[in-house]
Backbone bond lengths (Angstrom), bond angles and torsions (degrees), N, CA, C in turn:
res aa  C-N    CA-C-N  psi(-1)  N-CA   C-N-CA  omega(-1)  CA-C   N-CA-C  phi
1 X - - - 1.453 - - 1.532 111.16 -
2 X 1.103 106.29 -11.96 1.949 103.69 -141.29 1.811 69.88 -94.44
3 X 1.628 121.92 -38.80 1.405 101.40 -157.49 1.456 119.37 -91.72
4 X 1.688 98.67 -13.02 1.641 107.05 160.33 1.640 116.79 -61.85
5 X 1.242 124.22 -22.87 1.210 123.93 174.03 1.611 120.77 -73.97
6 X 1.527 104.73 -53.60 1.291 131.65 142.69 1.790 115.32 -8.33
7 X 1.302 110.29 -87.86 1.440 123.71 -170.83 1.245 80.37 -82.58
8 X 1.778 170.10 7.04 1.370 143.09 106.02 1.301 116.61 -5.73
9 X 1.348 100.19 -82.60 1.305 127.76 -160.51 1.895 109.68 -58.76
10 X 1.084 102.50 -37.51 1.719 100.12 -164.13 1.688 86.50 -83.22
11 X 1.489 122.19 -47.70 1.250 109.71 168.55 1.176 123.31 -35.26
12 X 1.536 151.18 -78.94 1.009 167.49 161.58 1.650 91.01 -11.43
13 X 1.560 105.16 -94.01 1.762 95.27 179.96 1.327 142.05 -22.12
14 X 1.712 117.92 -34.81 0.982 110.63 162.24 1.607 126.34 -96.65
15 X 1.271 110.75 -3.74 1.554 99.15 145.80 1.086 131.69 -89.25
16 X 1.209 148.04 15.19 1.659 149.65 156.01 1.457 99.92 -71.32
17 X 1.336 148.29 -39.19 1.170 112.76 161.17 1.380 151.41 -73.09
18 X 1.697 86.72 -21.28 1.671 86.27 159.75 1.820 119.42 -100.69
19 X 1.204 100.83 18.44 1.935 103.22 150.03 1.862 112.41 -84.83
20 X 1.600 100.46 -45.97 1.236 103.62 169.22 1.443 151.36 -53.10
21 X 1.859 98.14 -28.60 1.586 110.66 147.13 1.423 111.50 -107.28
22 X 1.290 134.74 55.87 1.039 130.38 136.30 1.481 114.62 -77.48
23 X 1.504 121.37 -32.34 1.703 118.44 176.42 1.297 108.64 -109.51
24 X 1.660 106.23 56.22 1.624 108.75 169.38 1.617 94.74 -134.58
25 X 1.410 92.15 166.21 1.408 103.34 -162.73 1.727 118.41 -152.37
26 X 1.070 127.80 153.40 1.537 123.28 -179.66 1.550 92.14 -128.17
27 X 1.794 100.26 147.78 1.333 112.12 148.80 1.406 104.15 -162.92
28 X 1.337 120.07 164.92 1.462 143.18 -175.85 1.802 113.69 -124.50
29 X 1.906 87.81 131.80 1.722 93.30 -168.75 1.399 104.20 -163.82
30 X 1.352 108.89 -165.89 1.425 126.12 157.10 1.311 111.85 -134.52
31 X 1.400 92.11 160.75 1.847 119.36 -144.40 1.746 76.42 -88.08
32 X 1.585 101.84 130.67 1.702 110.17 159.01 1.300 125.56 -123.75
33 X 0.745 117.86 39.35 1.882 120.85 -166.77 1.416 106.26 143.31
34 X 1.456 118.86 121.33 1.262 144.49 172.58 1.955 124.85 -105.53
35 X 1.449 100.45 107.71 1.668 89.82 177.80 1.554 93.63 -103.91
36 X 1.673 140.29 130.82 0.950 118.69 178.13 1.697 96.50 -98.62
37 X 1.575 119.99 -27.58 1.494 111.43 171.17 1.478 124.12 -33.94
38 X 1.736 96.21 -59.75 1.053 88.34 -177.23 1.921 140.57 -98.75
39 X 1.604 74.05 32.45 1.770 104.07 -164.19 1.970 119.97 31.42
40 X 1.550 90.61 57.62 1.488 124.33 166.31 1.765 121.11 -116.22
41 X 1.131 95.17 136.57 1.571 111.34 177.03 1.448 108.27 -122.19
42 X 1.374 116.74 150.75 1.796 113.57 155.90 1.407 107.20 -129.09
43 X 1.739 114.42 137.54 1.074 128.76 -165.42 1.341 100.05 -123.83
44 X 1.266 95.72 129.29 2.091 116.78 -174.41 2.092 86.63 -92.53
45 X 1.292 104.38 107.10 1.490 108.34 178.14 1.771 111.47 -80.29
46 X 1.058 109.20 156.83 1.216 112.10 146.24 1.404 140.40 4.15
47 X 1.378 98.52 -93.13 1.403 126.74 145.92 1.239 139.93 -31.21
48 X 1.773 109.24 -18.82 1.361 96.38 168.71 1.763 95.83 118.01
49 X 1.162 116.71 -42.10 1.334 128.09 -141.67 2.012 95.62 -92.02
50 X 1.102 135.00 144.04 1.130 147.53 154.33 1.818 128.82 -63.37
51 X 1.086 130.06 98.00 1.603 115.40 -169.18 1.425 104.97 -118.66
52 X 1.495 113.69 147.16 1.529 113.62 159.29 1.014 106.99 -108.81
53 X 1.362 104.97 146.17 1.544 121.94 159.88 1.221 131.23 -135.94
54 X 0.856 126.46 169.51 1.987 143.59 -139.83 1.464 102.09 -143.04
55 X 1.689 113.95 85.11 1.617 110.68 162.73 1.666 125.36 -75.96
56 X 1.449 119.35 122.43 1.660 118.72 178.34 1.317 98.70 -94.86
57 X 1.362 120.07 -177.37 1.385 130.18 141.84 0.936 131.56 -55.81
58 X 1.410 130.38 -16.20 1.326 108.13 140.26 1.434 158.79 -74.54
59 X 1.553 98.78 6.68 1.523 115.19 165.79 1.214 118.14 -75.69
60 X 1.661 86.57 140.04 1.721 101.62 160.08 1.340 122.47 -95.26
61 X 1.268 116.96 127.11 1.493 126.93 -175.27 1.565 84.15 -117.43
62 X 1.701 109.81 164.21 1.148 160.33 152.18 1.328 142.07 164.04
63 X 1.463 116.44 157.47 0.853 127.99 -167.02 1.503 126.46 -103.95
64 X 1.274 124.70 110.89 1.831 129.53 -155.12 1.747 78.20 -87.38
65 X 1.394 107.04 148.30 1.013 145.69 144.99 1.353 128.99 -153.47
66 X 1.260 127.62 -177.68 1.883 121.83 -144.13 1.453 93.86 -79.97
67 X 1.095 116.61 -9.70 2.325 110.85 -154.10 2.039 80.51 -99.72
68 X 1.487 121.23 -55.63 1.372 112.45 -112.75 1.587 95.88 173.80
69 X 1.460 119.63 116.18 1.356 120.76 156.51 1.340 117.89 -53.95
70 X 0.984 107.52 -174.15 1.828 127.41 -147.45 1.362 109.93 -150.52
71 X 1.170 140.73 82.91 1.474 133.44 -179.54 1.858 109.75 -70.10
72 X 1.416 122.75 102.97 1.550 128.08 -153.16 1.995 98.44 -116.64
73 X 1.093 102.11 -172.38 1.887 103.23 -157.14 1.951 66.91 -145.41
74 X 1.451 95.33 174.21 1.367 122.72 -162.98 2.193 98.22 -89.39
75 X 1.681 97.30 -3.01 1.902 104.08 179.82 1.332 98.96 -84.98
76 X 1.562 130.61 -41.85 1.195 134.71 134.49 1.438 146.15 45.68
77 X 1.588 96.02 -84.23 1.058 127.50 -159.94 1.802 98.19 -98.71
78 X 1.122 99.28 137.81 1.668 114.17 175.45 1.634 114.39 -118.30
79 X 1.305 110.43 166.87 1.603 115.60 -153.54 2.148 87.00 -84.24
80 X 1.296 122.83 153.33 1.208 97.28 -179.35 1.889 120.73 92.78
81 X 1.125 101.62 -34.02 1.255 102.96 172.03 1.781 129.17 -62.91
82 X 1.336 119.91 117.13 1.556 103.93 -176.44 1.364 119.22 -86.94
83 X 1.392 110.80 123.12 1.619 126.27 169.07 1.478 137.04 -108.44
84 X 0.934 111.13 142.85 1.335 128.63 162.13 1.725 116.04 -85.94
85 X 1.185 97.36 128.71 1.982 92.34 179.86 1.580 112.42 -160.05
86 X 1.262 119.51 111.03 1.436 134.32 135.81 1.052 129.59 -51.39
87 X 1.381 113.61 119.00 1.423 122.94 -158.69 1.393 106.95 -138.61
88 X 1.426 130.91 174.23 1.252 145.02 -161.92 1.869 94.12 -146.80
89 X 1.381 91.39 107.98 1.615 113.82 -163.84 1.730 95.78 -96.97
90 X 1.228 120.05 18.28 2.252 119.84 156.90 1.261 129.79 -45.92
91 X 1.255 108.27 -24.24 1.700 100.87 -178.11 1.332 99.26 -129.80
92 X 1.563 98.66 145.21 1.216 91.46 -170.79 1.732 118.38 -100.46
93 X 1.231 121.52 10.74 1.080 115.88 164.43 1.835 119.69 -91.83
94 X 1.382 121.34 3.30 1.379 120.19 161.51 1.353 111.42 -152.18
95 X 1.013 134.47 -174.40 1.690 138.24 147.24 1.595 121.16 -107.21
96 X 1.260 109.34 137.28 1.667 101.87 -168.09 1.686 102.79 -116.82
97 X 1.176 96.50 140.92 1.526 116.56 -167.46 2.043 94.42 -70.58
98 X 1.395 83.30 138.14 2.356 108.02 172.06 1.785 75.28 -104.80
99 X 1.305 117.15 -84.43 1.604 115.90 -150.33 1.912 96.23 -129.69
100 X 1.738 93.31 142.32 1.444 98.13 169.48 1.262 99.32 -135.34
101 X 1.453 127.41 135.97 1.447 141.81 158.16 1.163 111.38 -87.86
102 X 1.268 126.37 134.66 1.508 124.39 169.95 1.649 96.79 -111.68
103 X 1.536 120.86 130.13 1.433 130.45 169.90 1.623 107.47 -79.93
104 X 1.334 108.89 163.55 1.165 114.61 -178.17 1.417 110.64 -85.61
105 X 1.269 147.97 146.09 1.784 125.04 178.03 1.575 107.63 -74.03
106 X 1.414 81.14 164.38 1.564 97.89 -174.74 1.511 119.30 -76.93
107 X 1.088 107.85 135.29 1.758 128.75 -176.64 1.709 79.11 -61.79
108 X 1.723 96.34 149.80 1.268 104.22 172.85 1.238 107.50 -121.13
């Protein structure tokens, strides 16, 4: 019994992470609108497509540059800025940022 519970249990554990990124998500953009009140951003993607998102404390922000990342807060962030962001797509009125990279702009 003890090991049917056993191989339960470790089963289970290793599927919660892949239930858990089933509602995660990547996309790449620039930052278009900043609420810092209401610790909201909207990101003009790639794609064409418009997204909001919702930074908590539990995001990781930073910022790559050539020396040395940058650990940055959502005051940060400027309109224009290009990102990378993993997100957790649960609610359906925004998406909330796991990790955001901010790139450096491009040399012209």
């Amino acid at each position: 019994m003890k090991k049917v519970l056993l191989t339960g249990l470790l089963l289970s554990c290793m599927a919660s992470p892949v239930w858990a990124d089933a509602n995660k998500g990547k996309t790449f953009g620039t930052i278009d609108t900043i609420a810092v009140e209401e610790n909201t951003f909207t990101l003009k993607g790639d794609d064409g497509n418009t997204y909001l998102f919702n930074v908590n404390e539990a995001a990781e922000m930073e910022k790559n540059s050539s020396w040395f990342d940058e650990d940055i807060t959502i005051t940060d962030l400027k309109t224009g800025d290009r990102v990378q962001i993993e997100y957790f797509a649960d609610n359906p009125d925004f998406l909330v940022v796991d990790e955001l990279e901010v790139f450096p702009p491009k040399k012209k």
